[in-house]
C-alpha positions as CSV (number, residue, x, y, z in Angstrom):
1,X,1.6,-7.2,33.1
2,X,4.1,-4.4,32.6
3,X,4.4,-1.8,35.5
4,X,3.8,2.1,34.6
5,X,7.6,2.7,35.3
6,X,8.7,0.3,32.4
7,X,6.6,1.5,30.3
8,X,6.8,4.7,30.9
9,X,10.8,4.5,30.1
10,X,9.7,2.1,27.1
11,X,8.2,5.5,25.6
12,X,10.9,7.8,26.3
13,X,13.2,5.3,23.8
14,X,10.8,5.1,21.2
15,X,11.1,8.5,21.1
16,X,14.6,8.2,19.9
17,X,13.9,4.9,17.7
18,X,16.0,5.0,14.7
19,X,12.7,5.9,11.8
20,X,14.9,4.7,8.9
21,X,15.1,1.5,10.8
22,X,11.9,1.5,11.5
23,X,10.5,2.1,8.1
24,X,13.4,-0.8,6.6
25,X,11.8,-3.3,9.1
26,X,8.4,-2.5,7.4
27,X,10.2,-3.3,4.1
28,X,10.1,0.9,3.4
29,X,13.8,2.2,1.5
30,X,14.8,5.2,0.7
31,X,13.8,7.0,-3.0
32,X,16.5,9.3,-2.3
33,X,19.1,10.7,0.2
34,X,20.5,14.3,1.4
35,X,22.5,15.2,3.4
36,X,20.0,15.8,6.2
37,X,17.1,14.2,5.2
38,X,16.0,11.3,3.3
39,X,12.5,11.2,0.9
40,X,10.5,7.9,0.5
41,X,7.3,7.1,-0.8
42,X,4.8,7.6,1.8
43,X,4.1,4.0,3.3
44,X,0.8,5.6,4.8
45,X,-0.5,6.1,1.0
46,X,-0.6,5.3,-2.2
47,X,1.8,7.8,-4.4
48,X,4.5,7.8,-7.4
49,X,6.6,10.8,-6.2
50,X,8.0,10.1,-2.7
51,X,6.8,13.0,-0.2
52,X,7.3,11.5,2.9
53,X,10.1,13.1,4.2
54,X,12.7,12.0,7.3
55,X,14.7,14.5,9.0
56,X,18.1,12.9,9.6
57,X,19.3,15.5,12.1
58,X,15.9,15.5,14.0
59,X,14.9,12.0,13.6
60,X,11.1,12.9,12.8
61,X,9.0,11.8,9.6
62,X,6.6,14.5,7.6
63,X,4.1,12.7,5.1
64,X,3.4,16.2,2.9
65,X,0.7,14.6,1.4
66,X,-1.4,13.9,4.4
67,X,-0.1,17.1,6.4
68,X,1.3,15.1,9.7
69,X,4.2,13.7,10.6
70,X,5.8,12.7,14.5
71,X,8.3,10.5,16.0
72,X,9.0,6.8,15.6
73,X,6.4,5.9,18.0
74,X,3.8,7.8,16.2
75,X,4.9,6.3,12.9
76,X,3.9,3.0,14.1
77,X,0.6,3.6,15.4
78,X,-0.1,4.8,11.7
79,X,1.5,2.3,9.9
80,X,0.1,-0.6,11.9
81,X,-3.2,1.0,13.4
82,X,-2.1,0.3,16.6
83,X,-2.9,2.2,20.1
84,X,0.8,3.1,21.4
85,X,0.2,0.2,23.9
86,X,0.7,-1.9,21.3
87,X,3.0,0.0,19.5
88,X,5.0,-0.4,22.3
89,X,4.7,-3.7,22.4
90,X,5.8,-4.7,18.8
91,X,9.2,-2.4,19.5
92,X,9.7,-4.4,22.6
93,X,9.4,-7.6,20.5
94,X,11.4,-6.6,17.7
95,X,13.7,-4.5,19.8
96,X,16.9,-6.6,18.1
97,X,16.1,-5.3,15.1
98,X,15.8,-1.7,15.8
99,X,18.5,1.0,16.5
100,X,18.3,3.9,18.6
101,X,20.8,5.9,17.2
102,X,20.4,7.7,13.9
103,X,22.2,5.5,10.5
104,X,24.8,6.7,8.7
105,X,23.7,7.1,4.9
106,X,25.8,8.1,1.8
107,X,24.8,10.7,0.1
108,X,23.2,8.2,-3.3
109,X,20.8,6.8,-5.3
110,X,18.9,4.2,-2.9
111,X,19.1,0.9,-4.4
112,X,16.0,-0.4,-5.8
113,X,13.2,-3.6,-5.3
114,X,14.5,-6.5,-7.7
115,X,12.1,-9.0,-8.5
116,X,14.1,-12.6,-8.5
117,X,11.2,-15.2,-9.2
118,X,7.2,-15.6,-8.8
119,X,5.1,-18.7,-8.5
120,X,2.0,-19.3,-7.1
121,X,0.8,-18.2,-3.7
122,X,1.7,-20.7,-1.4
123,X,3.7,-19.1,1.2
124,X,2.1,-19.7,4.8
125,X,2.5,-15.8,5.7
126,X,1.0,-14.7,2.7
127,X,-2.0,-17.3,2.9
128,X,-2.5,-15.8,6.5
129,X,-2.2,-11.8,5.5
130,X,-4.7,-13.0,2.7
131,X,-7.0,-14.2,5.0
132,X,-6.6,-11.4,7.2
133,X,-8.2,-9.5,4.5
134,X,-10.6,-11.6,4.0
135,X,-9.4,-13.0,0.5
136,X,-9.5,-16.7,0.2
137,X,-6.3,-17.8,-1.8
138,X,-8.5,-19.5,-5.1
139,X,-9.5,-15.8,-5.9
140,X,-6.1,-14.0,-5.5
141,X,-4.6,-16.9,-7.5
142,X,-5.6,-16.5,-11.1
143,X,-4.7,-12.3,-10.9
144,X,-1.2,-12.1,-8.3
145,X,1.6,-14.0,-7.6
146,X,3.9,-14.9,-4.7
147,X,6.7,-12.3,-5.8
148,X,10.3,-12.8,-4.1
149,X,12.8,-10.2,-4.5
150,X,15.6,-8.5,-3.2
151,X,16.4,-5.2,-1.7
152,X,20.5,-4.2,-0.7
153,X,21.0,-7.9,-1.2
154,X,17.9,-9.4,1.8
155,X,15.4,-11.4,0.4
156,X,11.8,-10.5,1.1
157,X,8.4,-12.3,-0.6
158,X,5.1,-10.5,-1.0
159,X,1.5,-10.7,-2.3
160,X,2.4,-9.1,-6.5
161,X,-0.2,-7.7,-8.9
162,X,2.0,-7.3,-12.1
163,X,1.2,-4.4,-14.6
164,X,1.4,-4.4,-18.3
165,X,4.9,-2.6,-17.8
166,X,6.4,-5.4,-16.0
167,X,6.4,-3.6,-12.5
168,X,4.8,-5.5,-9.1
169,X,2.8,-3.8,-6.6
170,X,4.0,-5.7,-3.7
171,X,1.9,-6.0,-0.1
172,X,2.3,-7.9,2.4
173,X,1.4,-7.9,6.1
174,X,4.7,-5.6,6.7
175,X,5.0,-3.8,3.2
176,X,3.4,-1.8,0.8
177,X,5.6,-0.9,-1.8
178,X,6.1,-1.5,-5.9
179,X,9.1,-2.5,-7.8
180,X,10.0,-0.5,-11.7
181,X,8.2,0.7,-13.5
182,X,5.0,1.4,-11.6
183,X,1.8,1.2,-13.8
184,X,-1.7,0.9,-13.7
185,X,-2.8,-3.1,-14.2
186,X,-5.3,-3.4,-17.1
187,X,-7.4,-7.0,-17.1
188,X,-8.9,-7.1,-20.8
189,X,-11.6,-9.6,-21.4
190,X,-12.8,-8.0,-24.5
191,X,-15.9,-6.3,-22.3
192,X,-17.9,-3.1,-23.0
193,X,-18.2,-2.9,-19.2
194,X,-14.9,-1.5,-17.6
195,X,-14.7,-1.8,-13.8
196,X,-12.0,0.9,-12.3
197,X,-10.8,0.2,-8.4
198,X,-7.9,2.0,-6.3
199,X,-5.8,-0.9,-5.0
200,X,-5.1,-4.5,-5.2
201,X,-7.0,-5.5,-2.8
202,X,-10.2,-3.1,-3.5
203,X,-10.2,-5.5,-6.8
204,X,-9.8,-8.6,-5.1
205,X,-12.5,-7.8,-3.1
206,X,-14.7,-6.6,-5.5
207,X,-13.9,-9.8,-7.2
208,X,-15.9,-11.9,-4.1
209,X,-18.7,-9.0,-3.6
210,X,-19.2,-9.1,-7.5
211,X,-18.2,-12.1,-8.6
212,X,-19.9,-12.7,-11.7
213,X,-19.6,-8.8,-12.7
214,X,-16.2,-9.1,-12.5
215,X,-15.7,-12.0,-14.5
216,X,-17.4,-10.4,-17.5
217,X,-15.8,-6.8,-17.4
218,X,-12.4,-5.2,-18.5
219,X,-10.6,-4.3,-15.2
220,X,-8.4,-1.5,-14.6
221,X,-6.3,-1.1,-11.5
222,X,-5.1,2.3,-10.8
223,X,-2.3,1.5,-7.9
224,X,-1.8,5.2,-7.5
225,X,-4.3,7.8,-8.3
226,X,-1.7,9.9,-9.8
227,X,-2.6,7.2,-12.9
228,X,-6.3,8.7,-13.6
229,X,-4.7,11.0,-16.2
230,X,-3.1,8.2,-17.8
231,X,-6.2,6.0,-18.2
232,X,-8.8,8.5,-19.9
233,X,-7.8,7.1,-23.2
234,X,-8.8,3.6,-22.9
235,X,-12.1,4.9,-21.2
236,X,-13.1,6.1,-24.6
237,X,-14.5,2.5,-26.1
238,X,-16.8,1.2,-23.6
239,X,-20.3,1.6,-22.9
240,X,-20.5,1.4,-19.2
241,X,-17.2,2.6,-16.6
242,X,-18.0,1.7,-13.0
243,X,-15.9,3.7,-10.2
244,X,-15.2,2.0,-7.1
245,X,-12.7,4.3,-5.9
246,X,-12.0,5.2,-1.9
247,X,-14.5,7.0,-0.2
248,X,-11.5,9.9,1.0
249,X,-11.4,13.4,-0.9
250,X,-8.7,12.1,-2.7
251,X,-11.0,9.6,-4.2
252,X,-14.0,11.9,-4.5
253,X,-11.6,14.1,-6.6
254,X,-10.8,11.8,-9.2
255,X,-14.4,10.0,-9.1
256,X,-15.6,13.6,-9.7
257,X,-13.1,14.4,-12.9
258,X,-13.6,10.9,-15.0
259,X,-17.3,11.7,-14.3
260,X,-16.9,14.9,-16.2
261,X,-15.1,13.8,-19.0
262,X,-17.3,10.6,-19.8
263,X,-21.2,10.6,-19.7
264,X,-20.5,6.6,-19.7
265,X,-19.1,6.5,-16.1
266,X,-20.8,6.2,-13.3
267,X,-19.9,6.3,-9.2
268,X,-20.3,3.2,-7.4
269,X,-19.5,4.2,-3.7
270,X,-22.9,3.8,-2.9
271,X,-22.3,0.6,-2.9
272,X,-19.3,0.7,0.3
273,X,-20.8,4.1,1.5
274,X,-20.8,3.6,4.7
275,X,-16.8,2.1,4.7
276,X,-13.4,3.5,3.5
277,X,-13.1,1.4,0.7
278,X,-14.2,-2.0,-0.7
279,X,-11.6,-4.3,1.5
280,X,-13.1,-2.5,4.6
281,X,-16.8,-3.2,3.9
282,X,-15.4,-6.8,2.9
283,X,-13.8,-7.1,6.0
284,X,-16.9,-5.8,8.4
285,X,-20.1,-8.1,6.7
286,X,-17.4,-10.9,7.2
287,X,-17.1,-10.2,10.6
């Protein structure tokens, strides 16, 4: 068991941790780079525009789109959910692979995610973050893909949902990201039923709460909320649009404007009411 005075001097060096490390362990890069700052899309959130801003000179992050921001230390405890306990903890086992002194970055376009081959899931880590989330494998299968790729030439592998543009949304228990060009994902079965979720893994989950309902609907994946706009005009041909979007004001917001514009569409939170989103109520009636 650690005393208080070690981990009392643990804290005072997390406050100095390097966040661009930090966030590059997490599998987070850089959209962009200033001189005194760098811009990334926020690894807290789903976005397309990156708002989630690091001061270089200061070493502190500021997610504009949530309104908070902090040191290294705090950024963790988001990220991960932890309580700094175990925030601590995670630094002091992955303390190699940290710096506490701020990087040198050129002033240039941030490389970006390259998808180098897909197969099916069969990677041992991705099978465990799967069944973290309570997804058993046989019904991630037939919709995502084990996705390697590579990022300033490292080799990382995630959990991919492909949309019709070609681009991944790539998760796994360390990253949340998306390689070019971000989409929405649009399953067509031919349906008059179309079912509309957030994220990946609201789908998948609906996929196991719902089971057969999914099987017989079209399926539209947003990825980023920033998408609603771009959907309305498939929205037009079917009979029935079920929303199954977060239960956040972000999600009430765009529930609330497809609900205007089609008579058709109808909100299904009551459904999750009580949860954040369909992977959380997943999650509790499995525990």
């Amino acid at each position: 068991m650690k005393k208080e005075k070690e981990i009392g001097v643990t804290c005072e060096r997390a406050r100095s941790i390097c966040i661009v490390k930090i966030l590059a362990k997490l599998g987070h890069f850089p959209s962009r780079i200033a001189e005194k700052e760098a811009w990334f899309l926020s690894p807290l959130r789903s976005e397309t525009q990156a708002s989630f801003k690091v001061s270089l000179k200061l070493n502190r992050w500021y997610d504009h789109g949530l309104g908070k921001g902090g040191n290294g230390l705090d950024l963790i405890v988001a990220i991960k959910n932890f309580s700094v306990k175990q925030a601590l903890e995670f630094l002091e086992d992955n303390c190699d692979s940290f710096s506490f002194q701020q990087p040198i970055l050129k002033k240039r376009t941030a490389s970006k995610i390259e998808v180098l081959r897909t197969r099916e899931i069969e990677h041992e880590a991705l099978t465990q973050y799967l069944a973290k989330r309570e997804i058993p494998v046989k019904i991630a299968q037939p919709y995502c893909k084990e996705v390697w790729f590579s990022y300033s030439g490292k080799e990382y592998f995630a959990i991919g949902l492909e949309n019709p543009l070609g681009g991944w949304e790539l998760r796994n228990s360390y990253f949340k990201g998306s390689s070019s060009p971000k989409s929405y994902t649009y399953i067509k079965r031919k349906s008059k039923t179309l079912l509309i979720t957030e994220g990946m893994f609201d789908f998948l989950s609906l996929a196991i709460l719902e089971e057969d309902l999914v099987k017989a609907s079209d399926i539209i994946i947003l990825n980023s909320l920033a998408f609603t706009n771009k959907i309305t005009g498939h929205l037009t041909n079917y009979e029935n649009i079920r929303l199954y979007l977060d239960n956040d004001p972000a999600g009430d917001q765009a529930t609330a404007k497809i609900l205007k514009l089609f008579r058709s569409a109808t909100d299904e939170r009551n459904s999750f009411k009580n949860y954040k989103d369909l992977n959380e109520k997943l999650m509790q009636c499995k525990k």
